[in-house]
N, C-alpha and C positions, 0 to 999 in steps of 0.2 A: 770213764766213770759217768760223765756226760750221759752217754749214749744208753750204759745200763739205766740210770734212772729215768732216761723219757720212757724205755720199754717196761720196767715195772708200772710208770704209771699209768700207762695203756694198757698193762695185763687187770691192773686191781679195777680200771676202767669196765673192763670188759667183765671182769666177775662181779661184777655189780649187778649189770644187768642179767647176770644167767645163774646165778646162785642166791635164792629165793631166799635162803634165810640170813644170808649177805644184805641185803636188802632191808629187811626187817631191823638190824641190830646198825648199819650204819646208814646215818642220813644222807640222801643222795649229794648235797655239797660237800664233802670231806673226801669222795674220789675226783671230781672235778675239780675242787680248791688244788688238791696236789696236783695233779696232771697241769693243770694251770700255772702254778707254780714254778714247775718244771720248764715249760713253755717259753715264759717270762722269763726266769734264769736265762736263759738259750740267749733269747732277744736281746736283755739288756748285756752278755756278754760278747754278742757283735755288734751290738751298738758303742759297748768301749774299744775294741779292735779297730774299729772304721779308719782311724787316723793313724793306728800302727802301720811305720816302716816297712816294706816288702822289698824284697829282692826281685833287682828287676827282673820278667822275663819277655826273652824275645825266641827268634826263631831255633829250635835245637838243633844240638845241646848246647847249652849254658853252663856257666861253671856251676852254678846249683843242681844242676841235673847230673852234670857228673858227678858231686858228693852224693845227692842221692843216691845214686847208682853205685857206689860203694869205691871213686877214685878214679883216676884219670888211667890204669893200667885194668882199667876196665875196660878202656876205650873202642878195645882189638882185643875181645877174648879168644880161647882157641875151644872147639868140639873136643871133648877126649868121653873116653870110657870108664864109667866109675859102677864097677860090678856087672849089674843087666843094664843101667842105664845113661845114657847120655848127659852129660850135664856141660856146659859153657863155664872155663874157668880162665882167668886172666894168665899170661905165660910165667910170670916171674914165680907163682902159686906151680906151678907146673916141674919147672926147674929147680923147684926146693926140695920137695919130693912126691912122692903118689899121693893123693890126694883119696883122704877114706872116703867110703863110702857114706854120703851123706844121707841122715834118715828121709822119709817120703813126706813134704810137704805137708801142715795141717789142714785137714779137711774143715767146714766149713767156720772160718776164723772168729764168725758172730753166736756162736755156739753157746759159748764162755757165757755173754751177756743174756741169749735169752732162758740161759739155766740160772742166770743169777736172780732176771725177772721172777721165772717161774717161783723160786727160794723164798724170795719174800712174799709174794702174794700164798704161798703154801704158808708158810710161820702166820702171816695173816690171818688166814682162815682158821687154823688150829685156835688161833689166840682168842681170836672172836669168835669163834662158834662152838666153843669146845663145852660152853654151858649154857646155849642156848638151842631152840629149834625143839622140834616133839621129841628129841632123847633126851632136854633136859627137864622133862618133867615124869615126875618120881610114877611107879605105877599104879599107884593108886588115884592119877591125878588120869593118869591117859587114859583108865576104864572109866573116870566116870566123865569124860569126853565123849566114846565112844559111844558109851549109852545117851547121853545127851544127842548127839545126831546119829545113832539108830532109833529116838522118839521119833527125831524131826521126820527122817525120814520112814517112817511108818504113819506118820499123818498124810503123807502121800499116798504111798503106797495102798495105804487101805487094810492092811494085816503086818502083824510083828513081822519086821525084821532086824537084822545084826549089822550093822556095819563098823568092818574094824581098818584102823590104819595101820598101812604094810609097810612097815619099818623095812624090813628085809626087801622089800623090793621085788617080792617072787610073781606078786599078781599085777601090780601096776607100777610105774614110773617109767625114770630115760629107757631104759632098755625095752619097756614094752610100748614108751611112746604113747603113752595114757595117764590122765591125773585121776581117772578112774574105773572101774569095772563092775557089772552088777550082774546077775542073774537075773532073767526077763523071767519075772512071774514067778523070781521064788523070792529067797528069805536072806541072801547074802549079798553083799556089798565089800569091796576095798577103795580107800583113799589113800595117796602119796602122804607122807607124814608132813609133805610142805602145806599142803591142803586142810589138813588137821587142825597144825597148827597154827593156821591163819584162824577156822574158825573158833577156833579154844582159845584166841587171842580176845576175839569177839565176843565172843560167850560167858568168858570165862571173866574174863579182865576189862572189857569192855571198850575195848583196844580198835578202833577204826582200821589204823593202819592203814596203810597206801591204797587208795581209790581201785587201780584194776585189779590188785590181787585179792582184795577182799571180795569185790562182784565176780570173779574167775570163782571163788574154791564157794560161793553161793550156789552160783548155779552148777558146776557140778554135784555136789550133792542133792541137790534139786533134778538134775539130768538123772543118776543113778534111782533117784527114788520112784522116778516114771519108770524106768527099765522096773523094779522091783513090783511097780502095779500091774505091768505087761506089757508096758509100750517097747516092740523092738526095732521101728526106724530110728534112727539115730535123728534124722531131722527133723521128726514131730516130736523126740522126747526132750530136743533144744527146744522148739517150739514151745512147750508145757513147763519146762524146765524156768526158764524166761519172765512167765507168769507168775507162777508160783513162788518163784525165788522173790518175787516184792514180800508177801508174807513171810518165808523163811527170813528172809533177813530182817525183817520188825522182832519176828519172837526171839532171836538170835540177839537184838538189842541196838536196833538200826535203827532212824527215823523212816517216815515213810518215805516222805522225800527224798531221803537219802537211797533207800531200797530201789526204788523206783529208779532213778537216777541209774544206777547203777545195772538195772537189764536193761534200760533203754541202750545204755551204752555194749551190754554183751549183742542184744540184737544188732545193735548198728555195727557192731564190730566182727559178725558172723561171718559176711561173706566174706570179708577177706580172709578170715583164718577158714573158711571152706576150702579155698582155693587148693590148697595142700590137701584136704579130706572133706572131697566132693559130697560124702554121704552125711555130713554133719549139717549140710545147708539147710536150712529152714524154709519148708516149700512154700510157695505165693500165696498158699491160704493163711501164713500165719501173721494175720493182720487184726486190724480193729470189724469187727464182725465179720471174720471172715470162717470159715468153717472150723479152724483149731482154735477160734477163738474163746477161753474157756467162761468166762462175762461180757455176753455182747451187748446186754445189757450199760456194759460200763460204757463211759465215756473215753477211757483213756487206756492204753497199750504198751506194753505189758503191763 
């Protein structure tokens, strides 16, 4: 029982950090405090053990090793044939009569436990997420989201476009490995509905939310709305993306501070998430007066 609870607490650990709107509905100390918990239980239960009685042991076998072992006429088993396979059975087992055939060992004996994990962090996620994230807003609440950042992103762009969140997951998300997609130079745009909903949280409700997920689903839509004015490098429409997302996120209902803030930290956190998708790096010009620079003017970057 022990063993299943430290692995749920490591499973719900781990969906924390990889189930975006996990995140959102529960605050990061309530999967920690458990895992903790569990921890603790562990420790203070060999900390009461310490002074528990053991049997001794020495060199084998010992009488504990042969109850173990299932009796002392275990001692000297004998090889016999039990159907196609071999099996070691003690003689007096042998002399009573044939011995069935015994079923095939259970394969992986920790199974049990990490289905039991996987059960409760499932029932978890139903329980908490079942009315919350972009399907739990009614549709007349998601279109006028979507027209809200297909504005935004048409003050980029330069000319109307549409951008809608793909629920279904057909244009963008895990499978295509994208939190976004646009048309370079035309009029359509998709967003992950985590994306969405982070900024309908913003917009809408005026919901900060967790520091990199709200700078993340900025500047992607900020990214997408370069691709829609015709930038198709992926590293100059981060570049642009970076800048521009200080503004988006004030109209959106950001301080400036806080905007700012927040693409300093996507630029400083570029190259590393490049590293996996070299084409997203943001080239050496995109600095304070440096040629992507979109106010060189200014004194300050992005």
């Amino acid at each position: 029982m022990e063993r299943r609870l430290r692995i749920a607490a490591v499973a719900l650990v781990l969906a924390w950090f990889f189930v975006p709107p996990l995140r959102d509905s529960i605050p990061a100390w309530i999967p920690f405090l458990a895992y903790a918990a569990v921890e603790a239980q562990f420790l203070v239960s060999g900390w009461r053990e310490r002074g528990s009685p053991r049997a001794p042991r020495g060199r084998a076998p010992q009488e504990a090793d042969v109850e173990d072992l299932g009796g002392p006429e275990w001692l000297e088993p004998t090889l016999v044939e039990v159907g196609r396979h071999q099996v070691w059975l003690p003689d007096e087992e042998i002399e009573r009569e044939p011995p069935a055939e015994r079923p095939p060992p259970r394969l992986w004996p920790r199974l049990e436990a990490l289905v039991a994990a996987l059960a409760v962090v499932a029932l978890l996620l139903v329980v908490v997420l079942r009315d919350t994230g972009w399907r739990s807003l009614d549709d007349g609440e998601q279109r006028r989201t979507e027209a809200r950042l297909s504005a935004e992103a048409a003050r980029i762009a330069g000319h109307p476009v549409r951008v809608r969140c793909d629920a279904r997951g057909r244009a963008v998300g895990v499978v295509q490995h994208a939190d976004g997609t646009a048309e370079v130079g035309g009029r359509n745009a998709f967003l992950t509905p985590e994306i969405c909903f982070r900024l309908h949280r913003l917009a809408v409700d005026g919901d900060e939310g967790p520091f990199s997920q709200t700078a993340r689903a900025i500047a992607v839509l900020a990214h997408e709305a370069w691709h829609l004015q015709g930038v198709g490098n992926e590293g100059v429409a981060n570049c642009y993306a970076f800048q521009s997302g200080v503004q988006l996120g004030q109209r959106l209902g950001l301080g400036r501070a806080t905007a700012a803030q927040m693409m300093k930290q996507q630029l400083a956190e570029n190259a590393i998430q490049a590293q996996s998708a070299p084409a997203y790096r943001v080239p050496p010009e995109c600095r304070n007066g440096g040629e992507l620079d979109l106010a060189p003017g200014r004194s300050t970057f992005p």
